[in-house]
N, CA, C and O of each residue as an XYZ file, in Angstrom:
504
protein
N      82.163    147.586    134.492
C      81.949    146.220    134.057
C      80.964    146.236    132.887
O      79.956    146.908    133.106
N      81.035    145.655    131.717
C      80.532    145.648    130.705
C      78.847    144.539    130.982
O      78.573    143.455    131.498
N      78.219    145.487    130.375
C      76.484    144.430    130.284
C      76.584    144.013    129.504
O      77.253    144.355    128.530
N      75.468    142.448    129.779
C      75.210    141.782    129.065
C      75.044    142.297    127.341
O      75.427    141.670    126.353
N      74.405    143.521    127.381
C      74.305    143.944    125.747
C      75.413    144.200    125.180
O      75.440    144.062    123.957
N      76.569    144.617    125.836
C      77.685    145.021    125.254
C      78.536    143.241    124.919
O      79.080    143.016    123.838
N      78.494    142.435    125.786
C      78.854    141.196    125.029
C      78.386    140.886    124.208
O      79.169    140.525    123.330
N      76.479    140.753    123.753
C      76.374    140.624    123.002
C      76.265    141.149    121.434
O      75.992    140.696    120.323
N      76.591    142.198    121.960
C      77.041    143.098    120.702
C      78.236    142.648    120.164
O      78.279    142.308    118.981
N      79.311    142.596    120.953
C      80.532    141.792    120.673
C      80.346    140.450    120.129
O      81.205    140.022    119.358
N      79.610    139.926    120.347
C      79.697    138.163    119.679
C      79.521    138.311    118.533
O      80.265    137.753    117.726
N      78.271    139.268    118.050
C      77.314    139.257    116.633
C      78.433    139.833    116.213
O      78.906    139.204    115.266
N      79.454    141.356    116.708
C      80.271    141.726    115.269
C      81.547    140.814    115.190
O      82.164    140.897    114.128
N      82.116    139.831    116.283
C      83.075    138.990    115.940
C      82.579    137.992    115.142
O      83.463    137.553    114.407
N      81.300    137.352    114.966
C      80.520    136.276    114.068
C      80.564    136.836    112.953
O      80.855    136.033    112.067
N      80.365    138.123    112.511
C      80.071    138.683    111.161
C      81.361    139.108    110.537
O      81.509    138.947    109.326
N      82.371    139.673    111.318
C      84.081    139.263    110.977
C      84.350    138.233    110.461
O      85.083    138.200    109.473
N      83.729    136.949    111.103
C      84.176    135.717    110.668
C      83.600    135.233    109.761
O      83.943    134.300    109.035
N      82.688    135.847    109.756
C      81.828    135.138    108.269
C      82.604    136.208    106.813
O      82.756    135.741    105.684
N      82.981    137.594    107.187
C      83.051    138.287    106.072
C      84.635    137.951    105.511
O      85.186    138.094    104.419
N      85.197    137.275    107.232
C      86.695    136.896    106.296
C      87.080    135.365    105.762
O      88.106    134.930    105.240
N      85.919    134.788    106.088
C      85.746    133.365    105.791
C      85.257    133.781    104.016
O      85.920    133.435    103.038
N      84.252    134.402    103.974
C      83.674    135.004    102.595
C      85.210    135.352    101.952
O      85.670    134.629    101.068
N      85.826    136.310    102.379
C      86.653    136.541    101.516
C      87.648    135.474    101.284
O      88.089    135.458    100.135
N      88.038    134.719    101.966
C      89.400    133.636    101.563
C      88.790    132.814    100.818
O      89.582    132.265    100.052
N      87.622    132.442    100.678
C      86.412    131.595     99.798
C      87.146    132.177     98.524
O      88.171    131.715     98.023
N      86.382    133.352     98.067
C      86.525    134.227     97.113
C      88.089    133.679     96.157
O      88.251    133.078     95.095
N      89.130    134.325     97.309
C      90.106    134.528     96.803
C      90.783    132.510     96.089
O      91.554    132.325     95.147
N      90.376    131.839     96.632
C      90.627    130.402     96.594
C      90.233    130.497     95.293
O      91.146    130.377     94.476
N      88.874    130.722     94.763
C      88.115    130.489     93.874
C      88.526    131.170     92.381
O      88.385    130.885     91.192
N      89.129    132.258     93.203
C      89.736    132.863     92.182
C      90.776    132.397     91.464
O      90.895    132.155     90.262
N      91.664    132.290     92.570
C      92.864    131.164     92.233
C      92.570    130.069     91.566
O      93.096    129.823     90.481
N      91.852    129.428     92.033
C      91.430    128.010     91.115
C      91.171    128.535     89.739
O      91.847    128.040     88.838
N      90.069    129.703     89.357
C      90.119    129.680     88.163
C      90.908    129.544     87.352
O      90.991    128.768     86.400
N      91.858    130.741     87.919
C      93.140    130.903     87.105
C      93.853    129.713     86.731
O      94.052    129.390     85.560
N      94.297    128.958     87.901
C      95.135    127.390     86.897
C      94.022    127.052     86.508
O      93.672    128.231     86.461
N      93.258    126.598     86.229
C      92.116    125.803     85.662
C      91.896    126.474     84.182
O      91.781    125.714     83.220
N      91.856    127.403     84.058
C      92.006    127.767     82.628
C      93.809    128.070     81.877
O      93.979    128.264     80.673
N      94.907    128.043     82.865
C      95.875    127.912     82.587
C      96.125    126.887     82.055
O      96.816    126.985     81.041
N      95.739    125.645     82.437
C      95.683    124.136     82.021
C      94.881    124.230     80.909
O      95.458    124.375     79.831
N      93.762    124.183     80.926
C      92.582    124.357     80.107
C      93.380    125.686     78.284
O      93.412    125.251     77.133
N      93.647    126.510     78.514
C      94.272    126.857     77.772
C      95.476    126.066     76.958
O      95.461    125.888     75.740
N      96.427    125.665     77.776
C      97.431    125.148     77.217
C      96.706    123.670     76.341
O      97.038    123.274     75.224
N      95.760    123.130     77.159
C      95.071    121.770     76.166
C      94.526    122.489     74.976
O      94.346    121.706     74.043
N      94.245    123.572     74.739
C      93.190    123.845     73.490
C      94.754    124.592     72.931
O      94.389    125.273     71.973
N      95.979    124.738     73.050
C      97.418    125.179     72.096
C      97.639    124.264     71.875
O      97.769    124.124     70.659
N      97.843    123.063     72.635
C      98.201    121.309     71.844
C      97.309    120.977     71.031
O      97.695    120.363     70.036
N      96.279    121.179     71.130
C      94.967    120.885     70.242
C      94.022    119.317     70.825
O      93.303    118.513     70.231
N      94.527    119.456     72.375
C      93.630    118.335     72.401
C      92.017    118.486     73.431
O      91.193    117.730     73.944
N      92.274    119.986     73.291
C      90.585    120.366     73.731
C      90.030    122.078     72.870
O      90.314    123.265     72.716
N      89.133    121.064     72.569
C      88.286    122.680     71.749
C      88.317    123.679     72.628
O      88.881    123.641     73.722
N      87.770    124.506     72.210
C      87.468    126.421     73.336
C      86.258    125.564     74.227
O      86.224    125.267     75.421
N      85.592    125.387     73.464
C      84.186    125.382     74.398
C      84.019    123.781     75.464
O      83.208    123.526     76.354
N      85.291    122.850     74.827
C      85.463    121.885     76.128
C      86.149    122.487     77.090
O      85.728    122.384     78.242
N      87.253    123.179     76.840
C      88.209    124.135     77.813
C      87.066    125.192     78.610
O      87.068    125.087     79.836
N      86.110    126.182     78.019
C      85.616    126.259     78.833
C      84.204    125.719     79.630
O      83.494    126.411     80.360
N      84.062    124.698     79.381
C      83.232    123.922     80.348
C      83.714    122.975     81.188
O      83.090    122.350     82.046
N      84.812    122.906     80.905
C      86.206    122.180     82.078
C      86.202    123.754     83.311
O      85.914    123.752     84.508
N      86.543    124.694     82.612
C      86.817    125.064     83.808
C      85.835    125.464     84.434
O      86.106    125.635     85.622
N      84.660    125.726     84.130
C      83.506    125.633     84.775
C      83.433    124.590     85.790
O      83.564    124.923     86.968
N      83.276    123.593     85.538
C      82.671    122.407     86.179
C      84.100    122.514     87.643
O      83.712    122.518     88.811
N      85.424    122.579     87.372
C      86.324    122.511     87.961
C      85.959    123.686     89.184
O      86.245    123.431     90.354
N      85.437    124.728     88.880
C      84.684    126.255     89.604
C      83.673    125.530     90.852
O      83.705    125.767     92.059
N      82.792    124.587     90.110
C      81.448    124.539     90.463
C      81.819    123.090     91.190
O      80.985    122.694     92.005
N      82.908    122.323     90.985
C      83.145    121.062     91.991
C      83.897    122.000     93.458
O      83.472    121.877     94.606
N      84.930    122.799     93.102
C      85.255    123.352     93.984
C      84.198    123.947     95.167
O      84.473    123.992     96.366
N      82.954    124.384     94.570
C      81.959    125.382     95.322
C      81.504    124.424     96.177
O      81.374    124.697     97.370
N      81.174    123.069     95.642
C      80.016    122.148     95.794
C      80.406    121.485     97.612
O      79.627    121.369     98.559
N      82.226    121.091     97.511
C      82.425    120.125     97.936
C      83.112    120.956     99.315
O      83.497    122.087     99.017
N      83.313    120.589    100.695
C      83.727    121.405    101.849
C      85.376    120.695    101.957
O      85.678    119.506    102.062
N      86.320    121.980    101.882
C      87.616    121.613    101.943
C      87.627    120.327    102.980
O      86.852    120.007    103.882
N      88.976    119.658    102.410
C      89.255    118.487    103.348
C      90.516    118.842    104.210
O      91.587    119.088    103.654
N      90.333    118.873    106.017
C      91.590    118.786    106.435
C      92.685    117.853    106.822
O      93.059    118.034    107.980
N      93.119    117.187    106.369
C      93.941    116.185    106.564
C      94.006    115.817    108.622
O      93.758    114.864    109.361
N      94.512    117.304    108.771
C      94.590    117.023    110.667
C      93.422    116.524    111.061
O      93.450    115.501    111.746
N      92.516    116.954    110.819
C      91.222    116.796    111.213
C      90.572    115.100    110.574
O      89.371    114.986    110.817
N      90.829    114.585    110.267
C      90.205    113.352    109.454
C      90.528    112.439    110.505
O      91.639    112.184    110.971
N      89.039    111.830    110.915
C      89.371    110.605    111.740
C      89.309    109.299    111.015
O      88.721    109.070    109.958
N      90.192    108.270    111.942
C      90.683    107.229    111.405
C      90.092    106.406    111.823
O      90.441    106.253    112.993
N      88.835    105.263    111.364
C      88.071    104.607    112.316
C      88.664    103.671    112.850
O      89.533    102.881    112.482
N      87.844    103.920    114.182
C      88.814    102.417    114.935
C      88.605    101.198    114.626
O      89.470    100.629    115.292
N      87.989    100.325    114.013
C      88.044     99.286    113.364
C      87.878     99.274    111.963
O      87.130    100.121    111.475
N      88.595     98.245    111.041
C      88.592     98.095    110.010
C      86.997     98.102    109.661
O      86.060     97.757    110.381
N      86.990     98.540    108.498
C      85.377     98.847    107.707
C      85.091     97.407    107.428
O      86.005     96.696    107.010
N      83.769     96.868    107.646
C      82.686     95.262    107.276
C      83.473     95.372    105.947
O      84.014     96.342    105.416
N      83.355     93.896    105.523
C      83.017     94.256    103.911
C      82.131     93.151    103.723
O      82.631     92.065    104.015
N      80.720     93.130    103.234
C      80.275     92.378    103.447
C      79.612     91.469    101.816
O      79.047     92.073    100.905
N      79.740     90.755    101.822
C      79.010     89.763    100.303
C      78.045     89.748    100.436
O      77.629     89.137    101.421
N      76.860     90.566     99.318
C      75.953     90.920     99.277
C      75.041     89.937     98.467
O      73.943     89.656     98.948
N      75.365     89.478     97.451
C      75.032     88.395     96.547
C      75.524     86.818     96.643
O      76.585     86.458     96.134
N      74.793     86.070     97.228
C      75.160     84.844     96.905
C      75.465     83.955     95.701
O      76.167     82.960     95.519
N      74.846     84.533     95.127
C      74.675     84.280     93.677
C      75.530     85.067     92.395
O      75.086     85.999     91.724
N      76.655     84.527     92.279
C      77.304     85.205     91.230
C      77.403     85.104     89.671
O      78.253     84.242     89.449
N      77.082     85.431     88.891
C      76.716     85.170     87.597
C      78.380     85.361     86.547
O      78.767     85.867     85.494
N      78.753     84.791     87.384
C      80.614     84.737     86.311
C      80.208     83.564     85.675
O      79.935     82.516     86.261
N      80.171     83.742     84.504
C      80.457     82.441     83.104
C      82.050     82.612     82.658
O      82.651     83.632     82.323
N      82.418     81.521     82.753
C      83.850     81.895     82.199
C      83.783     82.240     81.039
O      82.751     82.348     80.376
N      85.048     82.474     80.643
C      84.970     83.004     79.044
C      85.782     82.070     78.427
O      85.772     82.154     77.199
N      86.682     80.958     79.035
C      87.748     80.302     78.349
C      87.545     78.617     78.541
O      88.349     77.715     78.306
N      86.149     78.555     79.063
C      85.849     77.332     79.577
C      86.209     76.676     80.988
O      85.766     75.548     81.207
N      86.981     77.309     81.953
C      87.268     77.046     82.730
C      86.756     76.967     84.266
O      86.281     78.087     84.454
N      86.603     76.194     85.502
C      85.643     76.228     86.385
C      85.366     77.826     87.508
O      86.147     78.630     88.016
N      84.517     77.746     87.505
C      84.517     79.203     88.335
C      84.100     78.779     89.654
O      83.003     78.948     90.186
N      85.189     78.172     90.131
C      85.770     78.030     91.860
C      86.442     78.877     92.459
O      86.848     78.765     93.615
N      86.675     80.102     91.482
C      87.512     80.998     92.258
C      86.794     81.884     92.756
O      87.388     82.773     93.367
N      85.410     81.946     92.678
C      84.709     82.508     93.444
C      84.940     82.235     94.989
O      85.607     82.821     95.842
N      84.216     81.237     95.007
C      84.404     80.382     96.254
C      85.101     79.879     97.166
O      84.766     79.307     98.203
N      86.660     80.251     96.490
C      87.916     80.268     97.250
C      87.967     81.274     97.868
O      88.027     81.248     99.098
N      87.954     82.368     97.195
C      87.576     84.137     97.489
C      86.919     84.281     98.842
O      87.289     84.909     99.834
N      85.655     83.404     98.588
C      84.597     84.141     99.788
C      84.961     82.825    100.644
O      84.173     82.587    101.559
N      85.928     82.027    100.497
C      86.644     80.815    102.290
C      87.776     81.641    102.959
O      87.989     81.694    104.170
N      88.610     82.408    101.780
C      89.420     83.082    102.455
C      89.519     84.631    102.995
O      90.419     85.298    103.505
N      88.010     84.901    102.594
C      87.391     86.068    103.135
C      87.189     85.788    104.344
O      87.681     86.501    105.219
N      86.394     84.650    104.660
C      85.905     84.025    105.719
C      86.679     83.673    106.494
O      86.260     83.643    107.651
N      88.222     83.222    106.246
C      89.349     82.703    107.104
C      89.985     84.300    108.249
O      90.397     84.499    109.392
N      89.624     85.253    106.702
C      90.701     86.309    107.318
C      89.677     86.761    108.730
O      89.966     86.978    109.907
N      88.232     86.781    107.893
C      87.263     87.422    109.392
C      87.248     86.581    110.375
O      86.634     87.117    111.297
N      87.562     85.658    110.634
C      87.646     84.486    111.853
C      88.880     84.828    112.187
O      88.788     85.417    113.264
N      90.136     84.772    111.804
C      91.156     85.148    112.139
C      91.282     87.161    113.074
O      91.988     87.645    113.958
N      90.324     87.601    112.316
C      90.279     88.581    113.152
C      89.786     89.196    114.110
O      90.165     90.143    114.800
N      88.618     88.364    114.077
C      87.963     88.215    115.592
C      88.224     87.437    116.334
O      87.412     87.372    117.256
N      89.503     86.359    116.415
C      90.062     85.945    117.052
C      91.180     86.766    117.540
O      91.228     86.854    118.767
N      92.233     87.486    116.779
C      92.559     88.953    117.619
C      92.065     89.643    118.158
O      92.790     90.301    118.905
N      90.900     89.904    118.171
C      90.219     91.290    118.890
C      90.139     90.671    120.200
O      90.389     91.347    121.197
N      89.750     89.205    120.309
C      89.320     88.629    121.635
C      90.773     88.313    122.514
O      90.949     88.092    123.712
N      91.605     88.387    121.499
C      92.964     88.470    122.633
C      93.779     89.331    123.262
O      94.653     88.912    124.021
């Protein structure tokens, strides 16, 4: 029967597997990205509608958004269970028309904002 040290020997080199093959598919992504990213980036500076040095600070930045941001999994994305507030923050709206005309359409806006949220907390309660 295996001791406790021998499991934990096992955890640390399956953790460090996972980190070294997580490291590598990183890598290889990144790599990939470069490549179209200056494939694109190339072909704009043969049309002539990006210099060398916008092409390469495009694909830079395209490198360095990739690094920045943690893949998104679609399966994984939860869907909240109620619709998101939206809430009117300013009472006070500073629309001047531009054509002379009354600016009531504010105020229609925020009755039928108000209709839909009454209306929907009247569903929830049924």
């Amino acid at each position: 029967m295996p001791g406790f040290g021998d499991i934990l020997q096992k955890a640390v080199y399956l953790g460090v597997g996972l980190a070294s093959y997580a490291g590598e598919k990183a890598g290889s992504k990144l790599t990939e990205l470069r490549t179209e990213a200056q494939k694109l980036a190339d072909e704009l500076v043969k049309r002539g509608e990006m210099s060398t040095e916008e092409a390469r600070r495009f694909v830079d930045d395209m490198v360095q958004q990739a690094q920045q941001q943690p893949p998104v999994d679609s399966s994984q994305q939860q869907k909240p269970a109620e619709p998101r507030l939206i809430e009117i923050v300013s009472e006070e709206e500073d629309i001047s028309p531009k054509d002379g005309k009354e600016t009531g359409g504010v105020d229609k806006l925020r009755e039928q904002v108000q209709n839909l949220q009454d209306e929907l907390r009247r569903l929830k309660q049924d």
